[in-house]
Biotite code that builds the C-alpha atoms (Angstrom):
import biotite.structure as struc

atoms = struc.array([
    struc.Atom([-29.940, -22.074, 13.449], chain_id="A", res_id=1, res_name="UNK", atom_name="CA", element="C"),
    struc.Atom([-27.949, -20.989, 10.179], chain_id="A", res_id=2, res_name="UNK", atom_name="CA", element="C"),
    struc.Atom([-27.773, -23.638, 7.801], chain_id="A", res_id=3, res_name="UNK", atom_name="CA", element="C"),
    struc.Atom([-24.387, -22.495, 6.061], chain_id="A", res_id=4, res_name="UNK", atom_name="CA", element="C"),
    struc.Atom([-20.990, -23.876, 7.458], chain_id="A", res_id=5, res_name="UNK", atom_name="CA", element="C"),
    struc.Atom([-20.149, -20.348, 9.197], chain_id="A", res_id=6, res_name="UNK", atom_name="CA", element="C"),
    struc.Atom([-20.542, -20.595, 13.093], chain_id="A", res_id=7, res_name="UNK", atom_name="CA", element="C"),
    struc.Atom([-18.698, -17.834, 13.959], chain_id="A", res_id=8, res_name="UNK", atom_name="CA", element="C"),
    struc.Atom([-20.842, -14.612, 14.633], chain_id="A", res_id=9, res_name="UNK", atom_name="CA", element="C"),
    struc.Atom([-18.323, -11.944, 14.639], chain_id="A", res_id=10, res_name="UNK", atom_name="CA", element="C"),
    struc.Atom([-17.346, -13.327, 10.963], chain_id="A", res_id=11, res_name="UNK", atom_name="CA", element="C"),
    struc.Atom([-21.061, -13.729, 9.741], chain_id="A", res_id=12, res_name="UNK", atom_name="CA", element="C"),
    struc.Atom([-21.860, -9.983, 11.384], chain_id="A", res_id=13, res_name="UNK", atom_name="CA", element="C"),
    struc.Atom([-19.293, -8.833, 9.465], chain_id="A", res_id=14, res_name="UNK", atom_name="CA", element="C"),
    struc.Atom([-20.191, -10.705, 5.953], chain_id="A", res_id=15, res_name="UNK", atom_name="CA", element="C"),
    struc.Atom([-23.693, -9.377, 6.479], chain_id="A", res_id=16, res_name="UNK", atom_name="CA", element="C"),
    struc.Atom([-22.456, -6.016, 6.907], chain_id="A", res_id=17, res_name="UNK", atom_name="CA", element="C"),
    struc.Atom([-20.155, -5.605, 3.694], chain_id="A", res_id=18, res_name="UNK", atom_name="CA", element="C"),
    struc.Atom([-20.788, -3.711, 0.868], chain_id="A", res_id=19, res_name="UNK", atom_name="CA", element="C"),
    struc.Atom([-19.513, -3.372, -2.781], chain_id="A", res_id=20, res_name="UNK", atom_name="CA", element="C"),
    struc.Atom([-15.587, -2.410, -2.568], chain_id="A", res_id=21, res_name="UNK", atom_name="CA", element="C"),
    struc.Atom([-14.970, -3.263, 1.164], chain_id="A", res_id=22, res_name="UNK", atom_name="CA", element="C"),
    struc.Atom([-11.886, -5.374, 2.098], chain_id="A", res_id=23, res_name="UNK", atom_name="CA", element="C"),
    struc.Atom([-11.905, -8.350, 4.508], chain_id="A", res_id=24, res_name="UNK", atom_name="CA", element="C"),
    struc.Atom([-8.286, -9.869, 5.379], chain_id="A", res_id=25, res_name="UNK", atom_name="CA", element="C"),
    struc.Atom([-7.519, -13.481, 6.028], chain_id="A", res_id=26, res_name="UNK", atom_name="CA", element="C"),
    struc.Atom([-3.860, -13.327, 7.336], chain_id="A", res_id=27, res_name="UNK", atom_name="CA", element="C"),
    struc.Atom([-1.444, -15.935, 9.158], chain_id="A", res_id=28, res_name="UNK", atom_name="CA", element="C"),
    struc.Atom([-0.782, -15.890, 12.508], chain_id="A", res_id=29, res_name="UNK", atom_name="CA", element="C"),
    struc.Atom([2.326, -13.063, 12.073], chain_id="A", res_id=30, res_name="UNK", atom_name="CA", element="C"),
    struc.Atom([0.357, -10.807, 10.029], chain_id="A", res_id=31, res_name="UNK", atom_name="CA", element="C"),
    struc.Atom([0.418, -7.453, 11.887], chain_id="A", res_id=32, res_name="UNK", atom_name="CA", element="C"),
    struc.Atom([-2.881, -5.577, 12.111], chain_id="A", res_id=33, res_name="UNK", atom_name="CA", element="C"),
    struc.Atom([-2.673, -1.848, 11.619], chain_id="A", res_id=34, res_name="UNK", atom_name="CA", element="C"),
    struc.Atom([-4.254, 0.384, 14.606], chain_id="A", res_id=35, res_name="UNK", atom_name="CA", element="C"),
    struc.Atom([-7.937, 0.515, 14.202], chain_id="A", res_id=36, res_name="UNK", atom_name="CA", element="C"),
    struc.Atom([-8.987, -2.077, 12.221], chain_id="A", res_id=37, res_name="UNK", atom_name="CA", element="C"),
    struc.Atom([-11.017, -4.830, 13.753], chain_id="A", res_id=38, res_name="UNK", atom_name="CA", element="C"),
    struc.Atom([-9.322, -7.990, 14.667], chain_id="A", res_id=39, res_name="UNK", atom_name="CA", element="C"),
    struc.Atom([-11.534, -10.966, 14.753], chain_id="A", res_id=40, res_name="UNK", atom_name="CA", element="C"),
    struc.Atom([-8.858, -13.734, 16.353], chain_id="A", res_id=41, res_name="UNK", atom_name="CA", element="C"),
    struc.Atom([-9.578, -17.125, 15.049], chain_id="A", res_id=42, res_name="UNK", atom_name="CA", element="C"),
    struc.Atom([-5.905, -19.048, 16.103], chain_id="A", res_id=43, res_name="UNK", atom_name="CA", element="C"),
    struc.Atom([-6.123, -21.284, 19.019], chain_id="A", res_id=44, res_name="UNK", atom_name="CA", element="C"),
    struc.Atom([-2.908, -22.779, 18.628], chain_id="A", res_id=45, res_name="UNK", atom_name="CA", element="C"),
    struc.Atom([0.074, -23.082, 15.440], chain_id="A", res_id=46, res_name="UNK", atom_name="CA", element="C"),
    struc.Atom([-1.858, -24.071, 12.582], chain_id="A", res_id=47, res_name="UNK", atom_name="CA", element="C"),
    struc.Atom([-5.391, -24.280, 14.069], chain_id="A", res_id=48, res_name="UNK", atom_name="CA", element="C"),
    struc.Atom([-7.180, -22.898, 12.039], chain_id="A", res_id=49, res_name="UNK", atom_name="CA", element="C"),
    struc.Atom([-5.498, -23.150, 8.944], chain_id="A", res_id=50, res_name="UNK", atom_name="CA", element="C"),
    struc.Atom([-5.559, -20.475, 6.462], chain_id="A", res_id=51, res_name="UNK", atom_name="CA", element="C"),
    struc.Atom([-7.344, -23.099, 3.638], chain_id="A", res_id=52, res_name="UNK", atom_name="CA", element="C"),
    struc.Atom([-9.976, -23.918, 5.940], chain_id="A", res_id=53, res_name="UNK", atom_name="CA", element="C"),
    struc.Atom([-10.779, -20.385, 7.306], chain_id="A", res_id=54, res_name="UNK", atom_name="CA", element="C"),
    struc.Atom([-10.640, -19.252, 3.594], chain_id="A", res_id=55, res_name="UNK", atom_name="CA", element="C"),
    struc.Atom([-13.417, -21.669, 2.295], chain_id="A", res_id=56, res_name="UNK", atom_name="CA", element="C"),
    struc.Atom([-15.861, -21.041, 5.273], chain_id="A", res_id=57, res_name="UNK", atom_name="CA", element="C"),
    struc.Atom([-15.712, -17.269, 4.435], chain_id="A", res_id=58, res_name="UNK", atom_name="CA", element="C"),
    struc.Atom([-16.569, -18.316, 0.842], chain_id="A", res_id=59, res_name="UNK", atom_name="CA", element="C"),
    struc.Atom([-19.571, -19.939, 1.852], chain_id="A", res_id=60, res_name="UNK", atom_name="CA", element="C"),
    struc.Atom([-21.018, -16.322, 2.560], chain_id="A", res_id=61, res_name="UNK", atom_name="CA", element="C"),
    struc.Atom([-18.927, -13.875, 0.811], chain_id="A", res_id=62, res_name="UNK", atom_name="CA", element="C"),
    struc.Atom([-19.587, -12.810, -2.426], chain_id="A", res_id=63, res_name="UNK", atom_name="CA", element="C"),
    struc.Atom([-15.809, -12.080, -3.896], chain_id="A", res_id=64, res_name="UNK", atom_name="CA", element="C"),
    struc.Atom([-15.203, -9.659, -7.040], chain_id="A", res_id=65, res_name="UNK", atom_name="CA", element="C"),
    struc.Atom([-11.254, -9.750, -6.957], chain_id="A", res_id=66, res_name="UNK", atom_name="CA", element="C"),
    struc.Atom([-8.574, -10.451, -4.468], chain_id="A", res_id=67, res_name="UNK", atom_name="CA", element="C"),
    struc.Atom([-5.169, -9.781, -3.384], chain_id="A", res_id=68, res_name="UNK", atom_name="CA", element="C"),
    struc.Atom([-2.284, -11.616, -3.003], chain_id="A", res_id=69, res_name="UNK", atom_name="CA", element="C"),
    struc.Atom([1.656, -10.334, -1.882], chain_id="A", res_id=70, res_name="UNK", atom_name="CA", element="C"),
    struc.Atom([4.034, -11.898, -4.678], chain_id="A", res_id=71, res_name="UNK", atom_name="CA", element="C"),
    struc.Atom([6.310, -13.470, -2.433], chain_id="A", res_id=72, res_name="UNK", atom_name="CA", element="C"),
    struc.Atom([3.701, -16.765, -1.967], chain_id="A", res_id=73, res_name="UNK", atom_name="CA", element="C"),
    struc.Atom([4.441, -17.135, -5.430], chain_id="A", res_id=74, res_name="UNK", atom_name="CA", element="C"),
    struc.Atom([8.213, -17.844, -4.512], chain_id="A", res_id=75, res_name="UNK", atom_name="CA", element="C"),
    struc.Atom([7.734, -19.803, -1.356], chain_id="A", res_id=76, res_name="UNK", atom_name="CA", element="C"),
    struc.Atom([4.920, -21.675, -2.607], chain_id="A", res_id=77, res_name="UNK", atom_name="CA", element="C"),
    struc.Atom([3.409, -23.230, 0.619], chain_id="A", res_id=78, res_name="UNK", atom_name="CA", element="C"),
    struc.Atom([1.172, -25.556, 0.544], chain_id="A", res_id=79, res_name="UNK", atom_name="CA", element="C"),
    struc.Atom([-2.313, -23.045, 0.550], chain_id="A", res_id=80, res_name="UNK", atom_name="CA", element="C"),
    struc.Atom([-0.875, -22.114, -2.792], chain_id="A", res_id=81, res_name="UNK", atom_name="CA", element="C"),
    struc.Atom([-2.482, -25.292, -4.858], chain_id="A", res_id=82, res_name="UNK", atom_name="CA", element="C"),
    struc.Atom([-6.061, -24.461, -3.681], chain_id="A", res_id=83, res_name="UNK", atom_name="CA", element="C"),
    struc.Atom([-5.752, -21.063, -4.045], chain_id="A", res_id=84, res_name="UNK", atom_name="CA", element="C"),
    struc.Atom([-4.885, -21.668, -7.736], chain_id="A", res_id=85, res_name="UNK", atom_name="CA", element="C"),
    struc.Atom([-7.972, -23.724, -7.350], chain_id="A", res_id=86, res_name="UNK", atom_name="CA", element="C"),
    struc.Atom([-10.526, -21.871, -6.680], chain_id="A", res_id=87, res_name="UNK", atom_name="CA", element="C"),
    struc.Atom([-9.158, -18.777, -8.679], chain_id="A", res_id=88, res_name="UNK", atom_name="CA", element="C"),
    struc.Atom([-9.465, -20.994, -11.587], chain_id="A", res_id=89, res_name="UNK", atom_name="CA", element="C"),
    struc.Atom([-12.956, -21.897, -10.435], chain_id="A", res_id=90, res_name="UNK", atom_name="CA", element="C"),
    struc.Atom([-14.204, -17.857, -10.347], chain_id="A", res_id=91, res_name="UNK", atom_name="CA", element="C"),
    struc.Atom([-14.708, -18.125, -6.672], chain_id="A", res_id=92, res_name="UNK", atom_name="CA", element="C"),
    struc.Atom([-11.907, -15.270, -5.836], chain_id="A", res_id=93, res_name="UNK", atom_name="CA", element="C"),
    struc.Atom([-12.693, -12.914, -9.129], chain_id="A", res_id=94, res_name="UNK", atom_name="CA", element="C"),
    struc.Atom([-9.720, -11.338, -10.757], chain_id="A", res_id=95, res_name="UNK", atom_name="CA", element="C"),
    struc.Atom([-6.413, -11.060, -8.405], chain_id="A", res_id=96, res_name="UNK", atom_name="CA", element="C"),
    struc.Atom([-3.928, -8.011, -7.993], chain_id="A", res_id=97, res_name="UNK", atom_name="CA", element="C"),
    struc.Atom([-0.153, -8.906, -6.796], chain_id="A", res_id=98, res_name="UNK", atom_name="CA", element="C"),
    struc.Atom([1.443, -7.029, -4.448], chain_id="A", res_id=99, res_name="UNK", atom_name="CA", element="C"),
    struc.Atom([4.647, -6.902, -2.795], chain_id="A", res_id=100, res_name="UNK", atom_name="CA", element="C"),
    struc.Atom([4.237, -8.114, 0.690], chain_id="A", res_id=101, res_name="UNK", atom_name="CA", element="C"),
    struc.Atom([5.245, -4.451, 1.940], chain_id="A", res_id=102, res_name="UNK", atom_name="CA", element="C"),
    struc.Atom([2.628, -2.786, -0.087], chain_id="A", res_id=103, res_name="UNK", atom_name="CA", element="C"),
    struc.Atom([0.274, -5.617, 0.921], chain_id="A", res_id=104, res_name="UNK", atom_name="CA", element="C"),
    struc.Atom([0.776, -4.549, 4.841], chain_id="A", res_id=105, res_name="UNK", atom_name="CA", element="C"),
    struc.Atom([-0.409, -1.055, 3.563], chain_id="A", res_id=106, res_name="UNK", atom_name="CA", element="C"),
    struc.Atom([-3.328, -2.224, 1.921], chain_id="A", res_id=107, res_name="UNK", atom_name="CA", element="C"),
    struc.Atom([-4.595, -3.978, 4.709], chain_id="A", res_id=108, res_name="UNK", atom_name="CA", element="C"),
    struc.Atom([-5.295, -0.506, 6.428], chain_id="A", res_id=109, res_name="UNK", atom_name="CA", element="C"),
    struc.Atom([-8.208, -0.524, 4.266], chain_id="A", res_id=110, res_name="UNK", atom_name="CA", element="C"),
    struc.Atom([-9.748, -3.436, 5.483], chain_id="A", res_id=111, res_name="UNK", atom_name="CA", element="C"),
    struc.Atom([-12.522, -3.707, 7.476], chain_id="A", res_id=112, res_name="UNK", atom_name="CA", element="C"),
    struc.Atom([-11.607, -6.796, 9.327], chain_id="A", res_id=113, res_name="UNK", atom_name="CA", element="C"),
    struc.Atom([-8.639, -8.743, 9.320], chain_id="A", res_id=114, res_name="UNK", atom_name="CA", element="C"),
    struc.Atom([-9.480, -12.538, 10.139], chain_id="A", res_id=115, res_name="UNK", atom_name="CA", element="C"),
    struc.Atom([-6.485, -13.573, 12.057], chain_id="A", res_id=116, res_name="UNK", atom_name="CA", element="C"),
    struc.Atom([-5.928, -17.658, 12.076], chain_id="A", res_id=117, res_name="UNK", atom_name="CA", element="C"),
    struc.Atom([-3.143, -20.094, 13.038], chain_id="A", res_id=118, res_name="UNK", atom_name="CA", element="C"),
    struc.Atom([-1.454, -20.116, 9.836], chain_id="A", res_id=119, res_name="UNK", atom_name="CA", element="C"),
    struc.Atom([2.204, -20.220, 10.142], chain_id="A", res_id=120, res_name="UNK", atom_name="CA", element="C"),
    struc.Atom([2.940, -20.867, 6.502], chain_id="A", res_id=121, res_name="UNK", atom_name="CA", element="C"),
    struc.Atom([5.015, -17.733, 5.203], chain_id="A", res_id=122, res_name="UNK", atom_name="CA", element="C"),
    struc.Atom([2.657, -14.798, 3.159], chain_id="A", res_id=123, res_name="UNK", atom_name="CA", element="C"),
    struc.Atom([-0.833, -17.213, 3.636], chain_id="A", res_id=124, res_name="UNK", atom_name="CA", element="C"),
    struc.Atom([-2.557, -13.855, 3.532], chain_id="A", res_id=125, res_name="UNK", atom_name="CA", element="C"),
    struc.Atom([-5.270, -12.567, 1.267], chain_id="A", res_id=126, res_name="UNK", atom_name="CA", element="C"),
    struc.Atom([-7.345, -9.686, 0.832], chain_id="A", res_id=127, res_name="UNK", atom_name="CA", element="C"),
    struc.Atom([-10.886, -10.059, -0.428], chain_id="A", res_id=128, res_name="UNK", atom_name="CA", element="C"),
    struc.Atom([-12.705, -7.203, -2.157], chain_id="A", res_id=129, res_name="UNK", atom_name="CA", element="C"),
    struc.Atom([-16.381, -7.786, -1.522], chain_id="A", res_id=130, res_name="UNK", atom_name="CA", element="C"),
    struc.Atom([-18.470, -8.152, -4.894], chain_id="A", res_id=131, res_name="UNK", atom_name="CA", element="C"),
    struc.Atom([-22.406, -8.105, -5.203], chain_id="A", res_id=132, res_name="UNK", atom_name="CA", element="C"),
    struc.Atom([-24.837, -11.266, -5.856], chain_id="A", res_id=133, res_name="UNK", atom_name="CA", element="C"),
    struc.Atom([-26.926, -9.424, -8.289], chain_id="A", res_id=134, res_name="UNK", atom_name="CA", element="C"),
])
């Protein structure tokens, strides 16, 4: 059995299978997913899972270089906001690119999974640009 927090084997398959430069999306429960990129469907139910807690299991596996965020959760400020700050300040997310949320949407074509949970806090969406541990 795995000794990390991450359960979940579609999101540890697809940890274990990034490389350098791929994109990994952790959206709220409206984010839409473009055709052809692979949904992995965390929400149960509004709010369950949160976008905080989703965000700090991936951590636990995922090595992150830089990330990006759409500048409008700069203006509504929800709550995800404050430990976001957090752990940019701590290094944990590498440098971060802003967005609009429109050009965000088009970015998120590039992904290579978009983690949907039950988020319904407006623009709790991130992209993560897989870095390497060595």
């Amino acid at each position: 059995m795995k000794k990390t927090p991450l359960l979940n084997v579609a999101l540890s398959r697809l940890i274990a299978s990034l490389g350098h430069g791929d994109k990994v999306v952790i959206g709220d429960a409206g984010l839409p997913v473009p055709p052809g990129i692979e949904l992995i469907d965390l929400a149960l139910t509004p709010g369950i899972p949160d976008f905080v807690s989703t965000l700090k299991v991936v951590l636990s596996e995922m090595q992150v270089e830089r990330h990006v965020l759409a500048e409008e959760i700069f203006d509504k400020r929800p709550s995800a906001l404050v430990t976001l700050e957090a752990l940019h300040a701590d290094g944990a997310l590498g440098t971060r690119e802003r967005l609009s949320h429109e050009a965000f949407k088009i970015l998120t074509r590039e992904a290579r999974a978009i983690i949907r949970t039950g988020e319904c806090s407006p623009y709790c969406n991130i992209v993560l640009i897989a870095g390497v541990t060595f």
